[in-house]
N, C-alpha and C positions, 0 to 999 in steps of 0.2 A: 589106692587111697587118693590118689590126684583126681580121676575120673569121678569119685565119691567129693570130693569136696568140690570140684567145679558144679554138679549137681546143687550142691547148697548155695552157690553162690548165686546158681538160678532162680533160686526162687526167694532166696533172701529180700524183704521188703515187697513182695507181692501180694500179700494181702494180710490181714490179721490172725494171727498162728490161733489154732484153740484144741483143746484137749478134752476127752469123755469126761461128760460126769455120769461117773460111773454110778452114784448114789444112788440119783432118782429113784422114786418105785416105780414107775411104770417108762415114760418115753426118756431112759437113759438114753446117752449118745446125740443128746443136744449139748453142746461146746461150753467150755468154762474158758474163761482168759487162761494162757500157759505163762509158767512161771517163770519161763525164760526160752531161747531158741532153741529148736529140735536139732537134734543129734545127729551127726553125719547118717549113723545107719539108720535113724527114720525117714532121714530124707529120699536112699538110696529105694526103702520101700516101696516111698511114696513115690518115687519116681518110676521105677518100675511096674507096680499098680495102675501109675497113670500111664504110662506106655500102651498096656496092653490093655486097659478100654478105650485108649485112642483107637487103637486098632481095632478093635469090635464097632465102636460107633461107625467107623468110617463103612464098615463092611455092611452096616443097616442099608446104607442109601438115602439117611435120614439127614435132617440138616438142625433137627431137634428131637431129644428124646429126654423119658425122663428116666432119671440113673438114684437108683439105691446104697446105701453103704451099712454096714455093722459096726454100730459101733461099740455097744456092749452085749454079755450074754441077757437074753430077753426070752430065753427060751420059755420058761416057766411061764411066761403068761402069750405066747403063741406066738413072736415075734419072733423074727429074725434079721430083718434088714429094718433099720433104725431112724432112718432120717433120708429122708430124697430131696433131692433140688432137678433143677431143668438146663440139662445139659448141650448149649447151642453153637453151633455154629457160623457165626455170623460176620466177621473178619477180611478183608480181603486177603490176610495171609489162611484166611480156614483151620485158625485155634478153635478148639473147644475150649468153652469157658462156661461155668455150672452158675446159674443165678437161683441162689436160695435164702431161707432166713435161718437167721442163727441167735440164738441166746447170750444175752450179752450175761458171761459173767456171773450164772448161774445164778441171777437176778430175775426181778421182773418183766424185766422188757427183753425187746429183742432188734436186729436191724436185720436188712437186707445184704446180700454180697453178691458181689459176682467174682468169682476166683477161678485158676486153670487148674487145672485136674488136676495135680501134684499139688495143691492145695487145698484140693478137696479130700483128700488120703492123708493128712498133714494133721490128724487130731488122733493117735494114735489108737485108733480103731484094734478091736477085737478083732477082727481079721482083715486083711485085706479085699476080699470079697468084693462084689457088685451087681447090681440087677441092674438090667437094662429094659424097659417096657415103652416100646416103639408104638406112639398113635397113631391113627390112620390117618390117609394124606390130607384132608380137610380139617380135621381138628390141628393137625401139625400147622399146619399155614397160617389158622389165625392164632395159633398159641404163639408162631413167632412173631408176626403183625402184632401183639399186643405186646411182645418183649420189647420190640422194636420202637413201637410209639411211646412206651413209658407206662403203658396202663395197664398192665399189668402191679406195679407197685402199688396201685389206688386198693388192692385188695389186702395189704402188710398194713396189720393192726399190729401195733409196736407193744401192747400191753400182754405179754406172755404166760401161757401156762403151758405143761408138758401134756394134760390132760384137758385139755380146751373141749366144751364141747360142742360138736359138729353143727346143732343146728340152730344154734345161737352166736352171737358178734361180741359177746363181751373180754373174750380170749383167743388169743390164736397158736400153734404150735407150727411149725417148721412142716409139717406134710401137710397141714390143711392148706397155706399157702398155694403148694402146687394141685393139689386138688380142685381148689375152690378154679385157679386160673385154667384149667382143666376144662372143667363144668360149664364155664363162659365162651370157653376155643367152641368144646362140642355143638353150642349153640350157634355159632357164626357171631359171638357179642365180642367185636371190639373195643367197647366200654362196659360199664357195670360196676358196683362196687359191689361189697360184701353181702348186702340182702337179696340183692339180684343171684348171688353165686350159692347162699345158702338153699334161696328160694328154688332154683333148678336141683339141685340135690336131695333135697327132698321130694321135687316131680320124677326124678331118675330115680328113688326108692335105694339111694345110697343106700348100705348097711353099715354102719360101723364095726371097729372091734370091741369087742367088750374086752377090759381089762380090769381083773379079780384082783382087789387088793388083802391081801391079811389086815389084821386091825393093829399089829406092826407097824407095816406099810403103810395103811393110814393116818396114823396116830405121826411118821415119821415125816410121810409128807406133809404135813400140818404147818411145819416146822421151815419149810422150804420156800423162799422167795420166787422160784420158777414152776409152785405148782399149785393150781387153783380148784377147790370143790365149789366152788359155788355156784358153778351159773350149771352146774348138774341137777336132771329131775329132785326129787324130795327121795325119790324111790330108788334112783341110781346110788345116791350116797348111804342110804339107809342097809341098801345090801351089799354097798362097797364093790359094786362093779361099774364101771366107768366107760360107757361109748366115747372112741376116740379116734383119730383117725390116724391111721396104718400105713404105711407099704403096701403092707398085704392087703389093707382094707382099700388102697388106691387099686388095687391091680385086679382086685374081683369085680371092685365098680365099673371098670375100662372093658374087662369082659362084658359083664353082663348088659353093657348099655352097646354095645359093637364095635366099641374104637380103639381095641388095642389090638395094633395089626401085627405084633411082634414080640416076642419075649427070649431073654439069652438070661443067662448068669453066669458069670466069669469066678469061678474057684483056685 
């Protein structure tokens, strides 16, 4: 128990605690405010979670990569890993620390964070899981050069949906973020804002996922402050299928375009 609470005492006040919304219909696993602090044995989790993809990032060779989590079941519409951020290490003591966006509050907006891996496992996730998908060494170098200078955050459109769509600016969800910063590395652009990053994504013949909603589903997101139909085609909403950007849709793009030089997942 001592070794369990000195754990919580670590991480205590290190960045804003947040928990699955488990609701959504489609990209659950974007953070709600938590009702209060995590429980010794979440922390112990999350500590160990964070432990052993320390241990993997370090064994990449990488000094960035970008890391997946679960946070709720998504099986049903073909997801699994729920939410990515860009996991760097940049420090002279060489923490990892995950710079991603996160949903404020199960609201409309959203903010950026950068938190240490024991806070990134700290939203009580469906499983403890992880995907790691390692860029190749040129896209890695300017995607850290752009963490690095700050411009990478010129792409964090703070006006949030779970279901943003990919090739329009009016919404953003938490994977398109690293996506988009992604798209910009691949090209050597150390600056760029959002049109610049769509506009290459669509020269790369991104694919989205499509995610099939019931008229439930649709009828319930309607209802939700963190999820937007509108700047979807007339056709996507008509037949309630929704291109949107993935995990999975980040790691077929990396394939198909040649810059993911690595892949692990930690179960």
């Amino acid at each position: 128990m001592n070794r369990r609470l000195s754990v919580l005492a670590w991480v205590v006040g290190a960045a804003a605690l947040v928990v699955v919304l488990a609701g959504n219909p489609a990209m659950a696993g974007e953070p709600a405010c938590a009702a209060g602090p995590p429980t010794v044995a979440a922390v112990a989790k999350a500590a160990t979670a964070a432990r052993r993809l320390e241990r993997a990032l370090e064994e990449t060779g990488a000094d960035i990569v970008v890391v997946g989590r679960v946070g709720s079941d998504l099986g049903r519409h073909g997801i699994v890993y729920t939410h990515a951020g860009m996991a760097w290490r940049d420090d002279p003591a060489a923490r990892w620390q995950v710079t991603h966006l996160l949903n404020d509050c199960g609201g409309p907006s959203s903010r950026l964070y950068r938190q240490g891996l024991v806070n990134f496992f700290l939203d009580d996730p469906l499983r403890h899981d992880a995907l790691m998908l390692v860029p190749d060494e040129a896209t890695r170098r300017m995607l850290a050069a752009r963490l690095r200078r700050g411009t990478s955050s010129a792409l964090h459109r703070p006006v949030y949906s779970a279901l943003a769509y990919p090739f329009r600016d009016a919404y953003q969800n938490s994977n398109q973020f690293v996506l988009e910063n992604l798209a910009l590395a691949r090209l050597g652009m150390l600056n760029g804002g959002r049109d610049a990053a769509i506009a290459a994504l669509r020269d790369s013949r991104f694919g989205p996922h499509v995610v099939r909603l019931s008229a439930t589903e649709r009828l319930g997101g309607s209802f939700r402050a963190n999820v937007r139909f509108d700047d979807h085609p007339a056709a996507e909403d008509s037949a309630r299928a929704y291109s949107v950007v993935t995990v999975e849709a980040i790691e077929r793009w990396m394939t198909a375009t040649g810059i993911l030089a690595a892949r692990r997942e930690l179960r």
